[in-house]
N, C-alpha and C positions, 0 to 999 in steps of 0.2 A: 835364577835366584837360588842359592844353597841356603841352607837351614840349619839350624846349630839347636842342641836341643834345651831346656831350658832349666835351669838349676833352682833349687829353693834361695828365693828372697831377689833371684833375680826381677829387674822393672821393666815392663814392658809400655811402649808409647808414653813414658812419665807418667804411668799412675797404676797400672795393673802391677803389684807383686807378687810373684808367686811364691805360693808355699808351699804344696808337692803335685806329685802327681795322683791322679784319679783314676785316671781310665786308660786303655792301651786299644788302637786300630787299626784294621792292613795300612790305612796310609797315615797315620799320628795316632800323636798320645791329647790328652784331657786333662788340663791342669786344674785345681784347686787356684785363685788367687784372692787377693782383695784389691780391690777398688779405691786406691785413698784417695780420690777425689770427691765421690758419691759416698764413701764408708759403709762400702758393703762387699759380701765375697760375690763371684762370679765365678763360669765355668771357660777354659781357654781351650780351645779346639786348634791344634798348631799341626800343620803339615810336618811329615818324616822329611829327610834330607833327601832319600834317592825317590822319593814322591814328586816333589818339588821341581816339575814336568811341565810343559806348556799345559798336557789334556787334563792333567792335576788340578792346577793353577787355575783352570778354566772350570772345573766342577765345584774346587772352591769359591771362587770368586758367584756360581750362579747357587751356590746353596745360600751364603751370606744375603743374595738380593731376592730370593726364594723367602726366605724368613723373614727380611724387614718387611714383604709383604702383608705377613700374619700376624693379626693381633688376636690372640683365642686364650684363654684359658688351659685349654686342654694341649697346645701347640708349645714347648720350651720359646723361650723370645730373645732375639737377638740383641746385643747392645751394640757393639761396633766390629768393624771389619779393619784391621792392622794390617798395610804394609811398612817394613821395613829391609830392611838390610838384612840383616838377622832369621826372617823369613815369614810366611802368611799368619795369621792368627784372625781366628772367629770369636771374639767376647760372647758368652752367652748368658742368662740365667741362670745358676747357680741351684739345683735341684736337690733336696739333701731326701736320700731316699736310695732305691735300689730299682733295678733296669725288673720287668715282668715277668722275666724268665727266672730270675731268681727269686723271686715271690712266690710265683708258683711251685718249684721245686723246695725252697726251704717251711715254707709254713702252709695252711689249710685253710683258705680264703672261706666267707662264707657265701653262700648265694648270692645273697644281694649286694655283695664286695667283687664280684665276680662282675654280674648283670649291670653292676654302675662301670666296671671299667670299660665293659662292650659299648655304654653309652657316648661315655666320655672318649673315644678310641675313634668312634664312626661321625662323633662331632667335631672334633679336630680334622680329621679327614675332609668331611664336610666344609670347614673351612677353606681348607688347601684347594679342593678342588673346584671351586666357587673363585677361588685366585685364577684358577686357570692352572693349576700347577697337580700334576704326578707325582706323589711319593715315591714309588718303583721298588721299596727295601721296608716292607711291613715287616716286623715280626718281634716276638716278645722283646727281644734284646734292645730293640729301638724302641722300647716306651718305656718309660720311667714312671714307678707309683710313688710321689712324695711324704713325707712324716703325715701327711693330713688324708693318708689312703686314694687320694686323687691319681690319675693317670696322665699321663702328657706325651701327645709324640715326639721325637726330636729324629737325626740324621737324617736332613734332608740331601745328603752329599750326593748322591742320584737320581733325586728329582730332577722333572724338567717339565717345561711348558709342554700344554697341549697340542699348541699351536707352533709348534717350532720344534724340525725335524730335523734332525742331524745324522752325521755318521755316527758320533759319537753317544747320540740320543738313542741309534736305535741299536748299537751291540747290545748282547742278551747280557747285560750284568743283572744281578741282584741275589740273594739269598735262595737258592734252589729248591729248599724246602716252604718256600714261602712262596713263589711263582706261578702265576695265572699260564694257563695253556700257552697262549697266546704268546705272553711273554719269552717260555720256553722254546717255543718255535719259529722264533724270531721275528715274528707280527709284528706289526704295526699297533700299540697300545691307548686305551684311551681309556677315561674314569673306572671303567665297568672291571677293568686289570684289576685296578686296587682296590676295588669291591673283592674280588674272588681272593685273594690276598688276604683282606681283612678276614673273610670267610672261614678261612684256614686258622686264621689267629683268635677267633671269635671258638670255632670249634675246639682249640688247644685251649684256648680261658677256661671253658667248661668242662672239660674232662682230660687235664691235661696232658692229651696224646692229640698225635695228628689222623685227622679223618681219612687219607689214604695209606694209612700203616706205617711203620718204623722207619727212621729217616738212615738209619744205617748203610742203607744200598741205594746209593747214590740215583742210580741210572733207571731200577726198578720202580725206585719215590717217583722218578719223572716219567715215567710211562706211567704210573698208574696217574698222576695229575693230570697225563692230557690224555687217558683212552679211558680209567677203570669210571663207574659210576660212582657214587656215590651212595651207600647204605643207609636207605632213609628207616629201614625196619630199628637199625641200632636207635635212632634220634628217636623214635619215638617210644622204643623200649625204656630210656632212660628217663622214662617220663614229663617229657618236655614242652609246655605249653603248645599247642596248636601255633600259634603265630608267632612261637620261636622256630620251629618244625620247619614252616614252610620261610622264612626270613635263611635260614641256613642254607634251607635246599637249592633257594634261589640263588644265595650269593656264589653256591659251590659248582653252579650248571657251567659244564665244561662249554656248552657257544655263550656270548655274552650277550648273544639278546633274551635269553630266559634271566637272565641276572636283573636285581633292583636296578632302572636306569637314574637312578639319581643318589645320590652317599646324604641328602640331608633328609628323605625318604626313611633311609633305612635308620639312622639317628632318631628320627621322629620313633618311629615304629618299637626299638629298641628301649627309646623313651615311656611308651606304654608299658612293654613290659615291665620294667626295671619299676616303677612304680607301684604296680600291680602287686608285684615280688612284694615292695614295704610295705602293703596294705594288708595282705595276707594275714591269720593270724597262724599259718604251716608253712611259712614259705619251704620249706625242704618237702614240701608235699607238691610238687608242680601239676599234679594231675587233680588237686580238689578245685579247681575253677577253671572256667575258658573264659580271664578276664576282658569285659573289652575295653579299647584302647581309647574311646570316645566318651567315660562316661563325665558325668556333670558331676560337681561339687557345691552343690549350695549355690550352685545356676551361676555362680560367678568366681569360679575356680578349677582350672582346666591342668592336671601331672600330668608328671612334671615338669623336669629337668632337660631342658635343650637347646643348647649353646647354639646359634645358629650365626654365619659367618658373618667376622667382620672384619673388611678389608683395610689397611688403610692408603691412603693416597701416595703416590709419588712424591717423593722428596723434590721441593721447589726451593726457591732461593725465599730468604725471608723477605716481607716486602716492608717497607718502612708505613705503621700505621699511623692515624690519624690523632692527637692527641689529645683525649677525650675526657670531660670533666661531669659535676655530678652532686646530688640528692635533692628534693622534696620540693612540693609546690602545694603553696596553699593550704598546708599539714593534711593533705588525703595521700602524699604518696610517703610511705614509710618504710625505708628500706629493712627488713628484720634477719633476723637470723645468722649463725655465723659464713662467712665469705664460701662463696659456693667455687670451686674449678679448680682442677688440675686438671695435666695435660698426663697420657701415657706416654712411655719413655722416646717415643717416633716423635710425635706430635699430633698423633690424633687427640682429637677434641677426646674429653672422657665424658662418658652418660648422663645424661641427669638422671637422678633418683631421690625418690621420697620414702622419708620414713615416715613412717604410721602411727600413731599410740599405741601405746600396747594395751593387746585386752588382758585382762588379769581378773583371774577367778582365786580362790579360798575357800579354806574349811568354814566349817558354819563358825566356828570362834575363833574369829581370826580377824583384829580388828580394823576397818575399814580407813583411818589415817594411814592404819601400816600399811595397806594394801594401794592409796593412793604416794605413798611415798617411793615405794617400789617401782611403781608405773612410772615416775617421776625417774630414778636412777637408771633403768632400763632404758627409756624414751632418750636420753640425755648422752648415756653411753654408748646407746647406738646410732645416735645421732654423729656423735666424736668419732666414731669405730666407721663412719661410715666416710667421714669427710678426708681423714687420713688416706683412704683408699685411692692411688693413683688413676685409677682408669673411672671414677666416680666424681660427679659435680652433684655434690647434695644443693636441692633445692628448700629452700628457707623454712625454716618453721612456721610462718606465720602464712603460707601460702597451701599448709596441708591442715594445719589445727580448726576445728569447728566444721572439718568438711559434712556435706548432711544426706552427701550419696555413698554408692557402693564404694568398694576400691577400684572397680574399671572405671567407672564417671569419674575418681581422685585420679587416676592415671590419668586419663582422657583434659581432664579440666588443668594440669599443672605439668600435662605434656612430658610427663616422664618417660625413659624408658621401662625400668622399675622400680616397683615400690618391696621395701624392706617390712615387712610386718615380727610380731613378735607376742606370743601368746604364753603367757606367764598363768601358774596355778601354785600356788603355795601353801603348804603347811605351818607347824609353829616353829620349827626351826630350818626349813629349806623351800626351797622353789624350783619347779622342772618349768624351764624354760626352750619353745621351741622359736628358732631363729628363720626366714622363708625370705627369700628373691623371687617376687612374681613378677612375670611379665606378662602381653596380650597374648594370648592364643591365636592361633592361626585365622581360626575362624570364628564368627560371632561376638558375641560380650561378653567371654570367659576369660579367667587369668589364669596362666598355668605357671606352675613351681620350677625356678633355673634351680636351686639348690635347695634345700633344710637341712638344717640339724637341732638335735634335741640332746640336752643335759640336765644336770641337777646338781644347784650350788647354795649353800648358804647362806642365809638373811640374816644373820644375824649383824653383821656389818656391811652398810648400804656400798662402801669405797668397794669393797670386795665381791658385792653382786656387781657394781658397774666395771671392774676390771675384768670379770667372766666375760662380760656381756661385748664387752670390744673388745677379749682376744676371737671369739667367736664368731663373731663377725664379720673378721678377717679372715677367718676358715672356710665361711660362704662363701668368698672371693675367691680363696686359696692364693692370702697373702701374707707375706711375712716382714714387711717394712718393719713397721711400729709394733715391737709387743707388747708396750704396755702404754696404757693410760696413765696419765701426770693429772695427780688430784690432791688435794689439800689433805690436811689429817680428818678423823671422822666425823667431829664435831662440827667444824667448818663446812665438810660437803652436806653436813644434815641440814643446815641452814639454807645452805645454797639450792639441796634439790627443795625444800620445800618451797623458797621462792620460785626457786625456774617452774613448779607445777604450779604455783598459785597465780603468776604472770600470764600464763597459760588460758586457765580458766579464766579468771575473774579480771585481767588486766592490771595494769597498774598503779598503783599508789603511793602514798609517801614512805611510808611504813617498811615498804621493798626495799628502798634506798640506804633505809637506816639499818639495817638488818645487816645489810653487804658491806655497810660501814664500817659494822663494828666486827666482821673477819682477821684474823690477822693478816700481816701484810704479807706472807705466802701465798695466801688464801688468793686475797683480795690480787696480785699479779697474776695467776690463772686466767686464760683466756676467758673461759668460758665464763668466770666470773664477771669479766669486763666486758663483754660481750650482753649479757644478761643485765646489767647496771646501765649501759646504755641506751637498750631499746625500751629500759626504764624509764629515764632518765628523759629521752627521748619525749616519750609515749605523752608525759606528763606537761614539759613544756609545751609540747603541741595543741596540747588541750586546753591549758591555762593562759600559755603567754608569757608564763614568769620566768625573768632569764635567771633566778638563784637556780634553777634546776639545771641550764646549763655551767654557772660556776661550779657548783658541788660536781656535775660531769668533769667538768677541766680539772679541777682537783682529786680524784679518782684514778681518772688515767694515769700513766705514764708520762713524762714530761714527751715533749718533743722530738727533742733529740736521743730518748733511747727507743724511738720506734722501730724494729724491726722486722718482726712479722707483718701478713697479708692482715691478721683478724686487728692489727693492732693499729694499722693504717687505715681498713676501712673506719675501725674506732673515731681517729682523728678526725679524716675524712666527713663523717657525719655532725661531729662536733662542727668542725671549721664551715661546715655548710648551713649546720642551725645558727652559728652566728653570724653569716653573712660571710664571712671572712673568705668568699673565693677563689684568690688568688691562692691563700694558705691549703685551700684544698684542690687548688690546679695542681704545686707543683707536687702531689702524692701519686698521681695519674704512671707516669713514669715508671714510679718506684713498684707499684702494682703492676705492672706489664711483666716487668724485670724478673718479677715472682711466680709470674706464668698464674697470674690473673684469665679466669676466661674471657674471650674476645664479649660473652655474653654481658656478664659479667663489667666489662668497661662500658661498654654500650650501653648499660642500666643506668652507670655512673654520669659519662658524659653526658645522656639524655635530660639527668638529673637538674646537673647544674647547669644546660643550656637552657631550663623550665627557669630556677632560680634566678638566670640570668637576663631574662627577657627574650632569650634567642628560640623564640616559639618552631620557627621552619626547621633551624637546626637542631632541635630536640624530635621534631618527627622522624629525622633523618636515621637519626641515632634510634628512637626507637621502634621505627619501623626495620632496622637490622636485626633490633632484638626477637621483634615477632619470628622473623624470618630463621631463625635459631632455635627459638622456642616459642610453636605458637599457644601460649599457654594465657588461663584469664590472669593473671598479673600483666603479662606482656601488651596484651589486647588492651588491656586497662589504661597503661601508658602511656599506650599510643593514641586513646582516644581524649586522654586529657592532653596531649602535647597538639592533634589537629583543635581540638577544642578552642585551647587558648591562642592558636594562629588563626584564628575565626572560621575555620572549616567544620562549620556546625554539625553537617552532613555527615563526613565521614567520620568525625570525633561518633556520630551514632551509630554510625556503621559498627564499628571497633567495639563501641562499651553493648552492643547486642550479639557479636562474636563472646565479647566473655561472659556474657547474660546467657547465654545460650550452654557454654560450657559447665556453666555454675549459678543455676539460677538461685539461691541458698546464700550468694557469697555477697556479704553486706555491703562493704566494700561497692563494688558494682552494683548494685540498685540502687545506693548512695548518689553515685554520678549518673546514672540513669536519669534519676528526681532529679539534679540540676540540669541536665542538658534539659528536660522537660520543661526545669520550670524558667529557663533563661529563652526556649522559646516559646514560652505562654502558654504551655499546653498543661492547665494548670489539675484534670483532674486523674490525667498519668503521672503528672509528678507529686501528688498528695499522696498517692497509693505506695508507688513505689518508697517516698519517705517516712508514711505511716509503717509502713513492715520493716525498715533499718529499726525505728525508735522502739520496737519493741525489744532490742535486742542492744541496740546500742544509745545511750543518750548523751554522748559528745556533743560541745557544743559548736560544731559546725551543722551536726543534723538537726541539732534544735534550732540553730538560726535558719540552715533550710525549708525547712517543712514553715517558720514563726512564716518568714516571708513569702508561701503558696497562704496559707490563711490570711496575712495582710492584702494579698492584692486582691483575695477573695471578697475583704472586706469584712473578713471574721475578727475582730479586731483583741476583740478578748481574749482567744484562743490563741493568737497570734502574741500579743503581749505575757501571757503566761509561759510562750516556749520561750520568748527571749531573759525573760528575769532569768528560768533556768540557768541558759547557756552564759549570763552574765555569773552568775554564782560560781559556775565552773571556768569562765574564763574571765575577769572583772577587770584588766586592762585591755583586753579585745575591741581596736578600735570599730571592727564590722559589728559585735554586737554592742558596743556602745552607740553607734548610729541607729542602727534596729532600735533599739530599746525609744528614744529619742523621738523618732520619724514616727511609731505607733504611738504614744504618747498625744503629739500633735496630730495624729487623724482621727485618739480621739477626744480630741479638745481639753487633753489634760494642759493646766497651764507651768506643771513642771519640765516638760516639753524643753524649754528653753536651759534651764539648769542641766539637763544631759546633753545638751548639745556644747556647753561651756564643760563638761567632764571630759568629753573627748577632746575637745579644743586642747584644753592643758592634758592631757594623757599623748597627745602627739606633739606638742611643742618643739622637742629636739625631734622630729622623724625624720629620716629621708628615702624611705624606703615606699615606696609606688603602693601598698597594700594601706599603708600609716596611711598618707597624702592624699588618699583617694575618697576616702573617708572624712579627713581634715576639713578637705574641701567644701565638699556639701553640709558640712556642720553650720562654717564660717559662713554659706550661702542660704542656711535657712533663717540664723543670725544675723539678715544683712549684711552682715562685713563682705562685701560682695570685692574690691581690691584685695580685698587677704584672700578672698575665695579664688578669685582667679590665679592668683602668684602662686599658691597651694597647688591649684588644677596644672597651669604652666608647666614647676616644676613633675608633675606628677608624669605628666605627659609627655615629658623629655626621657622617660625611664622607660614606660611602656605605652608607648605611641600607639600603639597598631588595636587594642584588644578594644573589644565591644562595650569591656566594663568604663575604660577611657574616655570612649566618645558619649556614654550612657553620664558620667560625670558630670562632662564637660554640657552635656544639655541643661540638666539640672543646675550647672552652676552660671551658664548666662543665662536659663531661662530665668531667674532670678533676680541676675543682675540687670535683667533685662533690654540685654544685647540680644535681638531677635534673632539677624540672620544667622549670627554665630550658634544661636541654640536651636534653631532649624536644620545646619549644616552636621554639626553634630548628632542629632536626634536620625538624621539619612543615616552616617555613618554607623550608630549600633540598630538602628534596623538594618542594613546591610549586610551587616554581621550576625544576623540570624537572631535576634534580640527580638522578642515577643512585641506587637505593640501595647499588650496588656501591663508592660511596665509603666508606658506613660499615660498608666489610668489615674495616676496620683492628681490632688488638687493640682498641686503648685507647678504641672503643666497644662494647664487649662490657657495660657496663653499662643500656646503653639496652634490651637484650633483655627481650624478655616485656612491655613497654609499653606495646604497640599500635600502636609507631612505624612499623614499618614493614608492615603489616598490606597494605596497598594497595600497596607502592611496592617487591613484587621480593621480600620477605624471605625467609627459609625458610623453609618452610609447619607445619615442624615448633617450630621454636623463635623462630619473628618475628623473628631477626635476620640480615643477610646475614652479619655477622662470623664466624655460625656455616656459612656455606656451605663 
């Protein structure tokens, strides 16, 4: 293959053009191009003409599959690998910055600018070697420190596996000045090489000379690398921490079994120091402390910074998936927050992470709204700043807010990799805001710090704290997609964060709705605007029942057909599932994939609306994959209401005390806790568990929960005062208009009859299994016992299988007084894990003497609980 070289504006594979050249190497030059497919620049690694060699051809071709390997931070990353006619090319990452070696010769690094690159140099490595792959060519000139002072290895063109041995693998190539003994004497090589390598480069960072003298004399450099020792008097002249001292000694020990045997060892270690450095209040004093590397932070925070390898898989064929549909059952599952997932440029999965509220302190007069609206712009920007990030799947807001443990138990409980914090202190006219990636620590229940930074910008305009706050963000990543945040003018964001922090707190209200309303229509087209109006919107239907809240929702959005985004489709998406409408929300599945939706992510959805749709087994399916992704208490939560309502009473318990376990605080989960308790009778765990949601939340499904543990108790007052509640808050709610009704008549009100005729006409038009289920038992406690059954029938045609069905269908022929049928029934949600304390009510007192309930709790004297 010959190679031609490549000219400004020339196109390469129809989409890379080039604009000049960059770089020059023994075997090619380094283009400058852009990308106008992606609209972005890149860097082009193009083989010379008289390169362009089989053993060339063969170095390039294993560097380009060397890199698609790596996914690091600190590692440059590949985009694609070009043959053509014309001749080889490496697309890579685009690093706008300067190579180490000229860093160090043109400017005067400081300590701890020095000490971060050693980290960030040995973590990258760390990753490579963890591939299984040999770098073999360390040295300044092969690392790059970008605009953001970060480091990155790149020139893997002499890498090679560990594990595979070549002629070509073992000639002595590499930078001479940079060469392990070993290397130099044509050894056989293995990690411990590019330890002693690094060692050399690690000692040139620091004192910008090399530790066995002037590289001028070729021959004399290489005898002193593989005979002279190493001057440990100089290292510690220079007054150099103890556990840099001996971290040096080791990596420079001419055998490699004195050298660190492991590169994410010495990373770690490096780690400590470089930490140490920023804690310091002398770091250029390295002899006032011998810090150590293990200490505690507040028992629950472990520095810092240590990129530790991530691989990613083999390129496979894509496989055609499963086409998966989605949201909410029974208004406990609420999907919130903006759309979590993107994929890195490979296709690995990208991280989950949680962002944190930010803590935020002030001067003594420094007033407490402003101090809460800041938190609010901050939270909200780095929320945005975080979802933008390709290699990050932010996990929802509503799955981290009100958390009531540490940040290991918020990690632990919502299964992130890490959590984004943010510590704000502010003045009368500015705020030093510091920004942290924590992840688990090695050992124990500590978080240690992958990055921070710390700055100090302006309050006086909130739009302008939150575009600080998401370019910075991106600099903890050391990313340059998106630099800027898209936000309304000031006035508009003021309203907005104060809604998104009051949604926050205090939940939702009508008042949120109208506020977003009246934005302008710039405003009001911002995602996050719509995003924030719908789990509004949302929030509020759910609790009430009233569909105006979904027309004002459909009125808000977007029409239809200009949906284009992910946030704008889940939008829909939710909408078209609160109204039943699930084919309108089938065909969005699709178009979400297309967008590189995560697999999690669909799985949530599809889960959703197989619940919606009665497809109980198929919703475990879907999200017991989820669990398997993320075993976090939302996921656990899903899955224990989707085995729940397939009538696997069991394992639905199993699930909701996995997430009880990871979150015992999260209301949410002790909510269905109390129902699985109280659906199998166990009525004085499910009082407790309801009693401590209602102190915190008074929705009126937990009021109708807990009315219904005091009705079967027989508390009948108590019971009747939670249902008015819940009726206040939900007053066409066909389950509390039966509560309200059924307690009424047990006890012996004779309006009883009149709420049973309220729900009658409140479901007249229904066809929906939740309406009809309810209808039913109206019309049968009003004798209309033919209307009850056609009601039960159809009802039963919808959702055949669940325990609440067969629990109906008892109640509606034991009435009409079809025995065997309300015998047959009454087995069926006993079977199903259904308390017999249900059919403690009068109006199955005919079931007694049966056999009904023989197994399932009765009284041992007269087989029925009704007579307990």
């Amino acid at each position: 293959m010959s190679t031609y070289p490549l000219h400004n504006d020339t196109v390469i594979a129809s989409r890379y053009r080039i604009q000049r050249i960059i770089g020059q190497g023994g075997m090619g030059q380094v283009y400058l191009a852009h990308d106008e497919q992606l609209e972005r620049l890149v860097a082009i690694k193009r083989l010379r003409d008289n390169h362009a060699n089989a053993d060339s051809l063969e170095r390039f071709q294993r560097e380009a599959k060397f890199l698609a390997k790596l996914n690091h931070p600190c590692i440059v990353q590949i985009y694609d690998f070009i043959e053509e006619p014309g001749g080889c090319s490496l697309v890579m990452e685009y690093i706008e910055g300067v190579n180490l070696a000229h860093k160090l010769r043109e400017e005067c690094p400081s300590t701890s600018s020095r000490l971060q690159w050693l980290h960030e140099i040995a973590a990258g490595l760390a990753c490579a070697h963890t591939a299984g792959i040999l770098h073999r060519d360390l040295k300044p000139e092969n690392i790059i420190v970008n605009q953001a002072g970060h480091a990155k290895l790149t020139d893997f063109g002499i890498a090679r596996e560990l594990s595979k041995e070549t002629e070509l693998t073992q000639a002595v190539i590499g930078s001479y000045a940079f060469m392990s003994p070993e290397q130099i004497m044509g050894d056989s090589l293995d990690f411990r090489s590019d330890l002693f390598s690094f060692g050399i480069v690690a000692y040139y960072i620091l004192f910008n000379a090399h530790p066995f003298g002037v590289t001028n004399n070729a021959l004399k450099l290489l005898q002193d690398i593989t005979h002279t020792p190493l001057n440990v008097v100089n290292l510690e002249a220079n007054g150099l921490p103890p556990q840099l001292v001996q971290l040096l000694s080791g990596l420079l020990a001419k055998q490699r079994e004195l050298r660190p045997q492991n590169s994410q060892q010495v990373s770690d270690t490096l780690n400590g120091i470089y930490q140490w450095d920023l804690s310091s209040n002398d770091s250029a004093n390295w002899t006032r402390v011998t810090a150590p590397l293990e200490a505690d932070v507040g028992s629950t925070l472990e520095l810092p910074q240590n990129f530790h390898a991530q691989l990613l898989p083999a390129p496979t064929e894509k496989k055609s998936q499963r086409q998966w549909f989605a949201l909410a059952i029974v208004c406990l599952l609420l999907v919130g927050g903006a759309a979590m997932a993107y994929f890195s440029w490979f296709g690995a999965p990208a991280q989950p992470v949680a962002v944190l509220p930010p803590q935020i302190s002030a001067a003594e007069n420094f007033d407490s709204n402003e101090q809460r609206m800041i938190a609010g712009a901050v939270y909200q920007a780095a929320s945005e700043g975080a979802l933008s990030v390709p290699s990050v799947e932010l996990i929802p807001r509503f799955e981290v807010d009100g958390f009531a443990g540490s940040p290991y138990e918020l990690l632990t409980a919502v299964a992130a990799r890490e959590l984004i914090t943010s510590d704000v202190y502010c003045e009368l006219t500015w705020c030093d805001i510091t920004l942290s990636r924590l992840t688990r620590a090695a050992q124990g229940t500590r978080l240690r710090v992958v990055s921070s930074l710390t700055y100090r910008t302006l309050n006086e305009r909130y739009s302008v704290l939150a575009e600080s706050v998401y370019r910075h963000l991106h600099q903890l990543y050391d990313y340059t997609g998106d630099s800027a945040i898209r936000l309304p003018d000031e006035q508009d964001y003021k309203v907005f964060v104060d809604q998104y922090q009051a949604y926050g707190i205090n939940g939702a209200n009508t008042s949120q709705l109208s506020l977003l309303e009246a934005l302008k229509p710039d405003a009001q087209a911002w995602s996050s605007v719509q995003t924030l109006y719908r789990e509004i919107a949302l929030d509020l239907y759910h609790d009430t029942g009233e569909a105006d809240y979904l027309t004002r929702l459909q009125r808000f959005l977007p029409a239809e057909r200009h949906v284009q985004t992910e946030s704008q489709m889940l939008n829909q998406f939710a909408l078209a599932r609160a109204r039943r409408d699930y084919d309108s929300a089938r065909v969005l599945i699709p178009e979400l994939e297309a967008l590189g939706a995560s697999p999690l992510k669909i799985a949530e959805l599809n889960g959703l609306l197989a619940l919606s749709e009665g497809e109980y087994k198929t919703a475990v399916n879907y999200f017991g994959d989820g669990v398997q992704l993320r075993s976090s208490v939302q996921n656990h939560f899903r899955l224990s209401m989707a085995y729940w309502l397939s009538g696997d009473v069991k394992a639905a318990w199993v699930h909701i005390e996995k997430a009880y376990a990871l979150n015992p605080s999260d209301h949410k989960t002790n909510s269905f806790r109390g129902v699985i308790a109280l659906w199998e009778g166990r009525l004085p765990e499910a009082r407790e568990a309801l009693e401590q949601v209602l102190e915190h939340e008074r929705s009126a499904i937990v009021l109708n929960n807990l009315g219904l543990v005091y009705m079967l108790e027989q508390q009948y007052p108590k019971a009747q005062s939670l249902f008015q509640e819940a009726l206040v808050r939900a007053p066409d709610d066909p389950q509390t208009l039966l509560n309200v009704a059924d307690t009424a008549l047990l006890m012996g009100d004779a309006g009883a009859q009149e709420q049973y005729r309220q729900l009658i006409k409140a479901t007249e038009s229904a066809t929906d299994a939740f309406s009809l289920r309810a209808r039913s038992q109206a019309l049968a406690q009003l004798g209309q016992s033919r209307a009850a059954v056609q009601a039960y029938q159809q009802m039963r045609e919808l959702d055949p299988n669940s325990g609440d069905t067969h629990y109906a269908g008892a109640l509606v022929y034991t009435l009409a007084g079809e025995r065997i049928s309300a015998q047959l029934s009454a087995r069926e949600a006993l079977n199903s894990g259904m308390g017999a304390v249900w059919f403690s009510m009068p109006w199955f007192q005919s079931l007694c003497g049966e056999g009904v309930f023989t197994q399932a709790g009765g009284s041992a004297a007269t087989d029925c609980p009704a007579a307990q």
